[in-house]
Backbone as numpy.savetxt, mean C-alpha at the origin, in Angstrom:
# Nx Ny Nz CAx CAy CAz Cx Cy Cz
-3.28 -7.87 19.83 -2.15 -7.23 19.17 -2.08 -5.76 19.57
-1.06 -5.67 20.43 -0.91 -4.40 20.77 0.33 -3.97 20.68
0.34 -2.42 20.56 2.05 -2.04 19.86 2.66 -1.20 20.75
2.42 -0.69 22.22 2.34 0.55 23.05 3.94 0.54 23.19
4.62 1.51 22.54 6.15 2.16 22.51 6.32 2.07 21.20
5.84 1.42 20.71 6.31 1.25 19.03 5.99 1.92 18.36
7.15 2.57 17.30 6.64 3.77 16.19 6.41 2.80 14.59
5.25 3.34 14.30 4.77 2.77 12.82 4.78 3.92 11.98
5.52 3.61 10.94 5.82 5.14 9.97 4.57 4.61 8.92
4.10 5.36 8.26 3.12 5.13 7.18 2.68 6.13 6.24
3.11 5.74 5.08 3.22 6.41 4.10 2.06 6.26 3.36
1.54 7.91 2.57 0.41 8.19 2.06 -0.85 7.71 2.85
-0.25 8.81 3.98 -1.24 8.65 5.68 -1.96 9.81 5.48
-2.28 10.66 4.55 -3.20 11.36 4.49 -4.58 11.64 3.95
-5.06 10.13 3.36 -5.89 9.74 3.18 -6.03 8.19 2.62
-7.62 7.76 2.94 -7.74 6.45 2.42 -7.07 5.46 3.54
-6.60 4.10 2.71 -6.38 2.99 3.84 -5.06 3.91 4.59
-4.36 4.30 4.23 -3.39 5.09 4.81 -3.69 5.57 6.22
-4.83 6.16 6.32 -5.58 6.87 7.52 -6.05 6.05 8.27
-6.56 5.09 8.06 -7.29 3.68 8.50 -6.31 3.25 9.16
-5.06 2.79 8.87 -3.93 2.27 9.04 -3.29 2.99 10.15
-2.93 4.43 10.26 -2.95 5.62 10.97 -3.95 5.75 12.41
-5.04 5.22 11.72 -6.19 5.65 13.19 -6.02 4.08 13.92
-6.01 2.75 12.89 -5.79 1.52 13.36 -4.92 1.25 14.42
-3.43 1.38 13.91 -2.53 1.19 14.98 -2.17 2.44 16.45
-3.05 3.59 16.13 -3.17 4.47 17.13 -3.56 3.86 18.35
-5.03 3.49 17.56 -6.04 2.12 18.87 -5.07 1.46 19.48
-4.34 0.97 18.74 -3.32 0.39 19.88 -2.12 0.20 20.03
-1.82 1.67 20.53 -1.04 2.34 21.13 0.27 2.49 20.59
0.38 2.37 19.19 1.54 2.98 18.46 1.40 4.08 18.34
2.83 4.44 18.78 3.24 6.21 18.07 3.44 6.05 16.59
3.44 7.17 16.20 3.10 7.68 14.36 3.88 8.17 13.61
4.52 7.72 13.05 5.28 8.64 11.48 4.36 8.54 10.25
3.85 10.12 10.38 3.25 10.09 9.32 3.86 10.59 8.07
3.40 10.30 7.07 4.43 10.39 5.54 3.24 11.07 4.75
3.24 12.55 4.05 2.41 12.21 2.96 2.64 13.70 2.39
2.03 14.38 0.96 2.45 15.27 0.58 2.02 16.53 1.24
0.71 16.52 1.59 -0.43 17.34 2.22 -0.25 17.46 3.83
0.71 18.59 4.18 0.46 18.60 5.36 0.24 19.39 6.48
-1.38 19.73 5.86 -2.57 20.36 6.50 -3.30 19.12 7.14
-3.71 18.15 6.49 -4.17 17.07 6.80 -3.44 16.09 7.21
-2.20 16.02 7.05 -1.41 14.97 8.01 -1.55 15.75 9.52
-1.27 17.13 9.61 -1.33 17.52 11.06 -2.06 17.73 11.86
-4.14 17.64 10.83 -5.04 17.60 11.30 -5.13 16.20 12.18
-4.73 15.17 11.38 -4.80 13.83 11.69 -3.95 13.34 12.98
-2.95 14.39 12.85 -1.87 14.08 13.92 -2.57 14.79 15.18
-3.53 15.67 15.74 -3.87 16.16 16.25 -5.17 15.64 17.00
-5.69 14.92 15.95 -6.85 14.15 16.27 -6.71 12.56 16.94
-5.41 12.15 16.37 -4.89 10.78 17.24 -4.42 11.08 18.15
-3.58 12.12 18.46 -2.79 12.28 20.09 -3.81 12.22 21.23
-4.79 13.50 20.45 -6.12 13.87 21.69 -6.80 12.24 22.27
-7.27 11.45 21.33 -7.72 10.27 21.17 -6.71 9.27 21.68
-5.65 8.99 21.39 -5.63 7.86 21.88 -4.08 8.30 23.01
-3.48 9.82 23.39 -2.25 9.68 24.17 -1.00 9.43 23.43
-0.55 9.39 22.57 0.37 8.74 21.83 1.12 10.08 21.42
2.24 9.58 20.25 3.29 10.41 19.81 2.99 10.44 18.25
3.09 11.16 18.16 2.54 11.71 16.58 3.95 12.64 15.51
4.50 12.04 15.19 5.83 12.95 14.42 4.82 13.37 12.56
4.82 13.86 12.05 4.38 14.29 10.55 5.50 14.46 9.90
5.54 14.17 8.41 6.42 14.42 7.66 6.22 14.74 6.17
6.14 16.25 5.71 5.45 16.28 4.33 6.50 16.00 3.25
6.06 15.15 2.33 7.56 14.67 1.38 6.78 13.84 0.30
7.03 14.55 -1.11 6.72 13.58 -2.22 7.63 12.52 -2.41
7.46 11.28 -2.35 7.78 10.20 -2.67 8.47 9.84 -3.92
7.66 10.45 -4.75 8.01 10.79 -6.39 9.34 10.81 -6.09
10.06 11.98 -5.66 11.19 12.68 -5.28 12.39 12.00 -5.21
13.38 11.21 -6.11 14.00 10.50 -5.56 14.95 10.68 -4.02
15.05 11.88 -3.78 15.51 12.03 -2.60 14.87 11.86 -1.31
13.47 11.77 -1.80 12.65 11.89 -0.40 12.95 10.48 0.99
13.36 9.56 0.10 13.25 8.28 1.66 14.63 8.49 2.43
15.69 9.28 1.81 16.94 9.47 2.74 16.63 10.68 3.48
15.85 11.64 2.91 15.58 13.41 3.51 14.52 12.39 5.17
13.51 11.40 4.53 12.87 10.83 6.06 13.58 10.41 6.88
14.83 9.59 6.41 15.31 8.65 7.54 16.63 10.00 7.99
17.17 10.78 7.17 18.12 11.47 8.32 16.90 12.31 9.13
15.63 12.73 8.92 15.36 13.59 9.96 14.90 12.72 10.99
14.61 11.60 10.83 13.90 10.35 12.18 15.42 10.37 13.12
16.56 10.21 12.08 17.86 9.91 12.71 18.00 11.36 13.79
18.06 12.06 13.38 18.10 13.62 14.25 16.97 13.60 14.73
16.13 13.15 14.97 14.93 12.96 16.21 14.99 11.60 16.87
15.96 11.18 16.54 16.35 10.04 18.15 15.00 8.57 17.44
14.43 8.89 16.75 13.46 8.43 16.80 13.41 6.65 15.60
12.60 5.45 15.92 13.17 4.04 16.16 12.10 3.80 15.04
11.93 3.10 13.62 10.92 2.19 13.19 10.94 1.13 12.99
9.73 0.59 13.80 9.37 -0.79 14.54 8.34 -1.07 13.28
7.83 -0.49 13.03 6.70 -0.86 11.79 6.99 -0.12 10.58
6.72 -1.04 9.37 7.14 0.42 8.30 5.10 -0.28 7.33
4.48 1.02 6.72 3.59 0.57 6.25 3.93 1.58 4.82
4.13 0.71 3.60 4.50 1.23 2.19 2.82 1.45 1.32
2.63 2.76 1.60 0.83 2.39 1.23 0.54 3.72 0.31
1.65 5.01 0.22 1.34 5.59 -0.51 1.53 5.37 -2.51
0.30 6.08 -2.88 0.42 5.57 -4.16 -0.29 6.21 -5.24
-1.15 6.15 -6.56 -2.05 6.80 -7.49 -1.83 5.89 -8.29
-3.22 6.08 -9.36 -3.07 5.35 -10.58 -3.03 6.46 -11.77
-2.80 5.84 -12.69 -2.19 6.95 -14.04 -3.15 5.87 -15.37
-4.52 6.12 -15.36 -5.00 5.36 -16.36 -4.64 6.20 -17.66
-5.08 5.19 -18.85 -5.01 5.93 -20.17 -3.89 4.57 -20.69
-3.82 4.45 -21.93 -2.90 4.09 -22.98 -1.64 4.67 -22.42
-0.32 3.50 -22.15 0.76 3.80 -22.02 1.17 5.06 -23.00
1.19 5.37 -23.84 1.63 6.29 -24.77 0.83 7.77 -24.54
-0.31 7.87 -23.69 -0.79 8.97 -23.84 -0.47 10.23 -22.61
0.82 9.53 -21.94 1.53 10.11 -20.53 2.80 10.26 -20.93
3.44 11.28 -20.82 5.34 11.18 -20.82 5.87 10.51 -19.98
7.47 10.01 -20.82 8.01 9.65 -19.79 8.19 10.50 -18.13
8.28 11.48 -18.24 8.40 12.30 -16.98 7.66 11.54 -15.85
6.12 11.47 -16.04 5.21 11.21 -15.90 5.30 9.70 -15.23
5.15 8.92 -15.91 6.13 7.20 -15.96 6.62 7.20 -15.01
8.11 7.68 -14.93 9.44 7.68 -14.29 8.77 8.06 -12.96
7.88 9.52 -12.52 7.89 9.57 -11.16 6.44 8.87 -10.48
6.14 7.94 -11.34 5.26 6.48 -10.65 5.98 5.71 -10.72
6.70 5.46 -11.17 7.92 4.03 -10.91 8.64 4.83 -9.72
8.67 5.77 -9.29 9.80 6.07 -8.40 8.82 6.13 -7.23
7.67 6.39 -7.55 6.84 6.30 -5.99 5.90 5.15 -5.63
6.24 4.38 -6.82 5.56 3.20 -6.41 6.03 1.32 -6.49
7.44 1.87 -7.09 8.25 0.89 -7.13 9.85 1.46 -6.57
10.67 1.96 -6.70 11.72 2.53 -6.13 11.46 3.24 -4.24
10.66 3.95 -4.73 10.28 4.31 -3.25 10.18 3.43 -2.11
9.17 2.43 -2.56 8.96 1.13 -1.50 10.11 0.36 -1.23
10.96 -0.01 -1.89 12.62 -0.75 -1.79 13.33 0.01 -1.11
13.29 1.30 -1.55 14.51 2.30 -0.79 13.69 2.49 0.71
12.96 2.76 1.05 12.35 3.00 2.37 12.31 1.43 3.43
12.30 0.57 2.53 12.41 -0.50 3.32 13.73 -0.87 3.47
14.89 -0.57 2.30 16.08 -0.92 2.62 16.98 0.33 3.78
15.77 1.29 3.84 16.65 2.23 4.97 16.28 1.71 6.51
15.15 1.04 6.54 14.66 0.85 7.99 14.49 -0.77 8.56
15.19 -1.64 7.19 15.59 -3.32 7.47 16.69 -3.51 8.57
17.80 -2.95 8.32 18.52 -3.49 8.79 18.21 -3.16 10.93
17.86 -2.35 11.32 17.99 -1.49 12.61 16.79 -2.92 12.60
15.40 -3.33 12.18 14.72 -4.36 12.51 15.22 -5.56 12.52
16.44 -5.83 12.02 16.81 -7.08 12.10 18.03 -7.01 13.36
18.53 -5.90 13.22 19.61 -5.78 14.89 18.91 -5.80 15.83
17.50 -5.58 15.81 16.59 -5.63 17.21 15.62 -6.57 17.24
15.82 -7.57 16.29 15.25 -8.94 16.21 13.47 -8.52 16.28
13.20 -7.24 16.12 11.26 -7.00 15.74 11.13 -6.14 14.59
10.11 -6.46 13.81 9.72 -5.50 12.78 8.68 -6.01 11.94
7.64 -5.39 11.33 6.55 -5.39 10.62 6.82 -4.79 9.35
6.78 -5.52 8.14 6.63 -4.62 6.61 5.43 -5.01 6.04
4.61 -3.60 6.03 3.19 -3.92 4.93 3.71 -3.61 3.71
3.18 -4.32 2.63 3.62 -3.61 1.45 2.07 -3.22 0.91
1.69 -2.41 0.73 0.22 -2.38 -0.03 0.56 -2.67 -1.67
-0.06 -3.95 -2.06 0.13 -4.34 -3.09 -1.45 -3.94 -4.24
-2.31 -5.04 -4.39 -3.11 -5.21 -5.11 -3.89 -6.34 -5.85
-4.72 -7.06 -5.86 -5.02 -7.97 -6.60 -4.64 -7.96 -7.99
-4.46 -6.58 -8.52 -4.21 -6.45 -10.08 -2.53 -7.09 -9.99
-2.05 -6.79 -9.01 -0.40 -7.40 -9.04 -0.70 -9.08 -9.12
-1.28 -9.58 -8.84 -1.96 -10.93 -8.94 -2.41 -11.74 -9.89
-2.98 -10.86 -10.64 -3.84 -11.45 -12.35 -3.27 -11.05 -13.53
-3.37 -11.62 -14.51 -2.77 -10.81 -15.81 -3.49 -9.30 -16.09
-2.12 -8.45 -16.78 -2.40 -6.91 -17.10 -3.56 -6.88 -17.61
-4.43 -6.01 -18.15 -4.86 -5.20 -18.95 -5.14 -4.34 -19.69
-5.64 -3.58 -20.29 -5.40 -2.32 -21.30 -5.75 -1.13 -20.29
-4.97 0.06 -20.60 -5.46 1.20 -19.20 -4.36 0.74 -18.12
-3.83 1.98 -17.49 -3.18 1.68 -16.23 -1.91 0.68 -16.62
-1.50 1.20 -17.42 -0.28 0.06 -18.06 1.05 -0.46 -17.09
1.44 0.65 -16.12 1.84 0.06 -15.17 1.87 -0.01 -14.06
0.29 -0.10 -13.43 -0.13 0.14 -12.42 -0.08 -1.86 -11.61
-0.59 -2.72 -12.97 -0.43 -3.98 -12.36 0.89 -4.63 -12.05
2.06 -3.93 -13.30 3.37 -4.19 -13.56 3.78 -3.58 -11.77
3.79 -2.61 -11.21 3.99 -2.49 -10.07 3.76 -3.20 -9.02
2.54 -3.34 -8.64 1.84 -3.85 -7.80 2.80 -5.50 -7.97
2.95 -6.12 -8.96 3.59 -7.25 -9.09 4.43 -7.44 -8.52
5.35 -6.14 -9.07 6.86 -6.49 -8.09 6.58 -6.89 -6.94
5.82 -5.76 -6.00 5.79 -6.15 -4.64 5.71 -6.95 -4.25
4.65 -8.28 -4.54 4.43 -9.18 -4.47 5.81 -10.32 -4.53
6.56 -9.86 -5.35 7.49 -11.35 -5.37 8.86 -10.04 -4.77
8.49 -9.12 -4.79 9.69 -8.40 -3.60 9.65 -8.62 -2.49
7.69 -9.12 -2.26 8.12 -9.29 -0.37 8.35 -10.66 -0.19
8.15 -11.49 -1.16 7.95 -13.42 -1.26 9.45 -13.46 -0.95
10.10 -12.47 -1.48 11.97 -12.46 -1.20 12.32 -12.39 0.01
11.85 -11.60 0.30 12.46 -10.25 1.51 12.04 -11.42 2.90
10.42 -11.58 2.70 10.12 -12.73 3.50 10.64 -13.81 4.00
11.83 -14.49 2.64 11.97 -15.52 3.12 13.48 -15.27 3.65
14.34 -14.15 3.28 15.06 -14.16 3.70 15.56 -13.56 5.36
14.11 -13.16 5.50 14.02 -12.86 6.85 13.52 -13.79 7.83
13.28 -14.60 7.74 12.38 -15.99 8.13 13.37 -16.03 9.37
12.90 -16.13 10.82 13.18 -16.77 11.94 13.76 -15.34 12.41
13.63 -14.33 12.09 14.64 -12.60 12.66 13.68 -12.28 13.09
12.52 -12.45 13.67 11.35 -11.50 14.31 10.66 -10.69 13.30
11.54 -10.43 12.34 10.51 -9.58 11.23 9.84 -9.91 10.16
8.10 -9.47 10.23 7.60 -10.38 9.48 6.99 -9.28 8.23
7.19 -10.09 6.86 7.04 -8.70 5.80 6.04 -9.35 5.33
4.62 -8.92 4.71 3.48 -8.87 4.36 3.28 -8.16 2.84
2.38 -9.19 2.07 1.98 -8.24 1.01 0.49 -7.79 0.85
-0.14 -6.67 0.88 -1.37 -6.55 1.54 -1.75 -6.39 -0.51
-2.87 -7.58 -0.53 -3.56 -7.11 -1.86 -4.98 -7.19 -2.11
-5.14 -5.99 -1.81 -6.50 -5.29 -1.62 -7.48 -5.64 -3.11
-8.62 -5.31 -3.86 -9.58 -5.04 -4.69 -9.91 -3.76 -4.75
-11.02 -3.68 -5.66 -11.50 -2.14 -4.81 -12.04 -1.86 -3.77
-11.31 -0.86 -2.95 -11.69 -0.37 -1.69 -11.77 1.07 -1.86
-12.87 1.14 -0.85 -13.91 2.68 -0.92 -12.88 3.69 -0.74
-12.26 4.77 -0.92 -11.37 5.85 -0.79 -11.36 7.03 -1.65
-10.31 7.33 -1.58 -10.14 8.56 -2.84 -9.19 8.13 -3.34
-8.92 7.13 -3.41 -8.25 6.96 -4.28 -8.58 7.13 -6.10
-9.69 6.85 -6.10 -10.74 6.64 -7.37 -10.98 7.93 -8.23
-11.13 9.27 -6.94 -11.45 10.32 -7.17 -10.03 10.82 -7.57
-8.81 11.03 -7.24 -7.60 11.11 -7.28 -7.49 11.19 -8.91
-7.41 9.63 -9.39 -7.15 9.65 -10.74 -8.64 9.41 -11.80
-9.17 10.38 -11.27 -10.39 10.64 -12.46 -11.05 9.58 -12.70
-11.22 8.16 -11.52 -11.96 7.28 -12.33 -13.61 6.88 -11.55
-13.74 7.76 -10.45 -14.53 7.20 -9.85 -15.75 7.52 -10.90
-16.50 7.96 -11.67 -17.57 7.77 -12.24 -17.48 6.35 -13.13
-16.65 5.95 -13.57 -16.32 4.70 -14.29 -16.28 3.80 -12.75
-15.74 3.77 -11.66 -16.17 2.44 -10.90 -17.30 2.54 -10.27
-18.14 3.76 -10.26 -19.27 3.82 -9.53 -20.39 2.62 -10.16
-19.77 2.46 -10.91 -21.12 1.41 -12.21 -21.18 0.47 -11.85
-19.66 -0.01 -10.52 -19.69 -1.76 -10.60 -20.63 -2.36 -9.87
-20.55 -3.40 -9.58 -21.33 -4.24 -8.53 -21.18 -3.65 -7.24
-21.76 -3.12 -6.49 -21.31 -3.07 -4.66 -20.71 -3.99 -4.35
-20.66 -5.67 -4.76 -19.92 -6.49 -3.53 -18.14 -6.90 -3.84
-18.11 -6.04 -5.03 -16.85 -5.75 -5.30 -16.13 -5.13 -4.77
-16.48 -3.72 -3.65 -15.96 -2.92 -2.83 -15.70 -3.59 -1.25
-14.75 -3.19 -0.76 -14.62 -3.40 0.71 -14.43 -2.33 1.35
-14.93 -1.87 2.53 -14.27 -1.04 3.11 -13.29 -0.72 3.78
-12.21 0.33 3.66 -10.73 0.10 3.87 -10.77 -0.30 5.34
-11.50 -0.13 6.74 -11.75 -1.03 7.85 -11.17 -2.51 8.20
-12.16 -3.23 7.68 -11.31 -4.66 7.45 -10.20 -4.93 6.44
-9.81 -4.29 5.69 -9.01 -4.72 4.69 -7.88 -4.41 5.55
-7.56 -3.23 6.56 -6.39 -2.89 7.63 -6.59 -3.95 8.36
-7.69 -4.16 9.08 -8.07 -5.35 10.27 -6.98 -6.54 9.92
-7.57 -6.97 8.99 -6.97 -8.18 7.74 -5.35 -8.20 7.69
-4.59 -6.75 7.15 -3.56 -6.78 7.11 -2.86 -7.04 8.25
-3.59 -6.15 8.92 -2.32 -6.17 10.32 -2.56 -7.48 11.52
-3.47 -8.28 11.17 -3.87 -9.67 11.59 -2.38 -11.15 10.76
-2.70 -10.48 9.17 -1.80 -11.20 8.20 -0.42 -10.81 8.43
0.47 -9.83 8.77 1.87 -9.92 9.29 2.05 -10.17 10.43
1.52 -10.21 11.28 1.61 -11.08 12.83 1.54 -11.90 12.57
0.53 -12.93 11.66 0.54 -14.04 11.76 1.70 -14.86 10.83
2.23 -13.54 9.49 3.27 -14.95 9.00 2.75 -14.89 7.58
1.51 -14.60 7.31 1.13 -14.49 5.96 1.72 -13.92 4.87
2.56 -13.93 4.09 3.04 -13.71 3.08 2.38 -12.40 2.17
1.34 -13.00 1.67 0.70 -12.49 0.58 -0.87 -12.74 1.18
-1.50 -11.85 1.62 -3.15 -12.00 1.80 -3.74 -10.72 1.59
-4.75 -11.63 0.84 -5.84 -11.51 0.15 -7.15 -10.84 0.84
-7.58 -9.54 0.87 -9.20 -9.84 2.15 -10.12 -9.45 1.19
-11.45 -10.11 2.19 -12.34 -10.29 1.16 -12.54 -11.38 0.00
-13.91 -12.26 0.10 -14.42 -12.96 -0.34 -14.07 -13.06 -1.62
-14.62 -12.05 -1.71 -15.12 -12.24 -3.73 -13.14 -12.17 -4.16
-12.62 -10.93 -3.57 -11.26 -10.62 -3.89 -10.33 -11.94 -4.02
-10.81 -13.04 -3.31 -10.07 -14.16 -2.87 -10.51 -14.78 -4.20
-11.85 -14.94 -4.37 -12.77 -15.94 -5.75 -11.55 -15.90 -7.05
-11.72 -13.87 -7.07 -10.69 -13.83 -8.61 -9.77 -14.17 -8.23
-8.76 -14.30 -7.36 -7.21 -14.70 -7.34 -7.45 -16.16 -7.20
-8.52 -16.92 -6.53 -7.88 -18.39 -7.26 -8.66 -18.49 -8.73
-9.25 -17.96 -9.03 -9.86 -18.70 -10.73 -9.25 -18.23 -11.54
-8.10 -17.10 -11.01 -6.88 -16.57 -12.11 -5.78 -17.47 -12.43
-5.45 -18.57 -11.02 -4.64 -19.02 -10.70 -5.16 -20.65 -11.59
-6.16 -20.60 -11.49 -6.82 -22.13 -11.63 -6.64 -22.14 -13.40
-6.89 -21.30 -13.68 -7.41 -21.27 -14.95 -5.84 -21.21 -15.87
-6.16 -21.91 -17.18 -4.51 -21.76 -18.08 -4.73 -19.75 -18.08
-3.13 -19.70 -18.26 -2.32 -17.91 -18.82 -3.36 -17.26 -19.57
-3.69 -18.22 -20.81 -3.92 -17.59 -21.93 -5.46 -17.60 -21.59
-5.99 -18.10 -20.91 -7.57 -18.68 -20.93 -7.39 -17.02 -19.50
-6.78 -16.64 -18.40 -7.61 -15.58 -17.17 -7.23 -14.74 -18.73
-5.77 -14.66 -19.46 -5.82 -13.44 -20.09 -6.90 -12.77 -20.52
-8.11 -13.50 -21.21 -8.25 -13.50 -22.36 -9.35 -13.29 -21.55
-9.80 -14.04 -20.11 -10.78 -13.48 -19.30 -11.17 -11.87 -19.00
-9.72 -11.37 -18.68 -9.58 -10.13 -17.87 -9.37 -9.32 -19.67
-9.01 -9.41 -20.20 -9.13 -8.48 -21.94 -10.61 -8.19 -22.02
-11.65 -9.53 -21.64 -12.86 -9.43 -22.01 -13.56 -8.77 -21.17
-12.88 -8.58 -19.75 -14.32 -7.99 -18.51 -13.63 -6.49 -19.05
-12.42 -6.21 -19.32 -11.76 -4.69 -19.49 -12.69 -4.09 -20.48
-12.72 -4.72 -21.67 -13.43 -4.28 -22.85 -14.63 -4.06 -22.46
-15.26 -4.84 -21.88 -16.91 -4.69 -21.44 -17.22 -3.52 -20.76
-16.13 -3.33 -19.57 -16.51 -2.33 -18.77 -15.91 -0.78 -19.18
-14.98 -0.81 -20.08 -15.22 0.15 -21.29 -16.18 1.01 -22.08
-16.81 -0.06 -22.56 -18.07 0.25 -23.30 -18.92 0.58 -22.64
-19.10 0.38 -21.10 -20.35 0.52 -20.36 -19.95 1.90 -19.93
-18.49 2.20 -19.35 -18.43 3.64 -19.20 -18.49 4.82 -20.25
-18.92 4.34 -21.13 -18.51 5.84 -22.28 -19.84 6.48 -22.39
């Protein structure tokens, strides 16, 4: 799988699988739209893939949050002549705590960067992939989009969900156009993401074989939209919980996932 002329835009490319994703398709030989708020480190990154792998490197600093931000990307790509062949939807944060203990303000601009954002960015760069019969959509989803909610992070799974039956859509209605849309749903994977929203001393407690490293989990993805995969899963254990969520009655994973939440509660305090 090689991409040499093709530009892959990728959002919340300034760290974590984002970067992975970034250094991944560099290897082979995609040029870069990078997306992210920080951009000291998008241009470090952009500097460090050109040297490395020859390629074209465009940066773009833009909160997502922002409802304006996915039209401010696509007119400046449009005024740089410039084509997306790949789109990767991967920027994101979590907002733990009791729904009630965040404002709406707060709310509103994670629904806009993690549910609005991903629709509008894909509905700006669908159609030009379907007039040119090629195109790749990652969606970075989640296993939590997969299993019933829990307490904490109130709509962090509610998100992640959509994606999931946004790309099961998008997928099928693209079926036989060259473009293949993917829902990437990861577990925990090693990043900053953890550190970001204040939780890494609470996941440091878990098991190690619960973690993957964001490495294969990109490997995985960008293996799973070439091939057609819908919705995949990487990683073992990650695979275990999504079928015994699936296997098991509503009320019986609910009542599963209420009980591992509560547990691992108590163990962090």
């Amino acid at each position: 799988m090689t991409y040499n002329g093709k530009w892959a835009l990728i959002t919340g490319a300034s760290a974590g699988i984002g970067t992975v994703f970034a250094k991944t398709f560099a290897s082979r030989g995609a040029n870069l739209i990078l997306v992210a708020r920080r951009e000291d480190r998008l241009a470090a990154l952009a500097d460090e893939l050109k040297a490395s792998h020859g390629i074209e490197v465009k940066i773009i600093a833009a909160d997502l949050a922002e409802p304006s931000a996915p039209e401010a990307i696509a007119a400046r790509l449009k005024a740089d002549g410039a084509k997306v062949d790949i789109l990767v939807n991967n920027a994101g944060f979590g907002l733990p705590g009791h729904y009630q203990e965040s404002d709406w303000r707060t709310h509103r601009d994670f629904l806009e960067l993690m549910v609005t954002g991903y629709a509008h960015l894909t509905r700006l760069f669908l159609p030009a992939m379907l007039e040119s019969g090629y195109g790749r959509i990652i969606q970075v989803s989640s296993v939590a989009g997969l299993v019933p909610g829990s307490s904490g992070h109130t709509l962090y799974g509610a998100s992640k969900a959509f994606l999931v039956s946004f790309v099961q859509s998008l997928a099928a209605e693209c079926e036989d156009t060259g473009v293949h849309v993917s829902a990437l749903c990861p577990g925990f994977t090693y990043s900053e993401f953890h550190d970001v929203n204040d939780t890494r001393s609470l996941v440091s407690q878990m098991p190690k074989y619960m973690f993957m490293a964001p490495e294969p989990v990109v490997e995985g993805a960008i293996a799973a939209v070439e091939e057609g995969h819908v919705v995949y899963v990487p990683g073992a254990w990650n695979k275990f919980v999504v079928w015994m969520m699936k296997a098991l009655p509503r009320p019986w994973a609910a009542a599963m996932v209420k009980s591992q939440s509560a547990n691992f509660r108590r163990q962090s305090v």
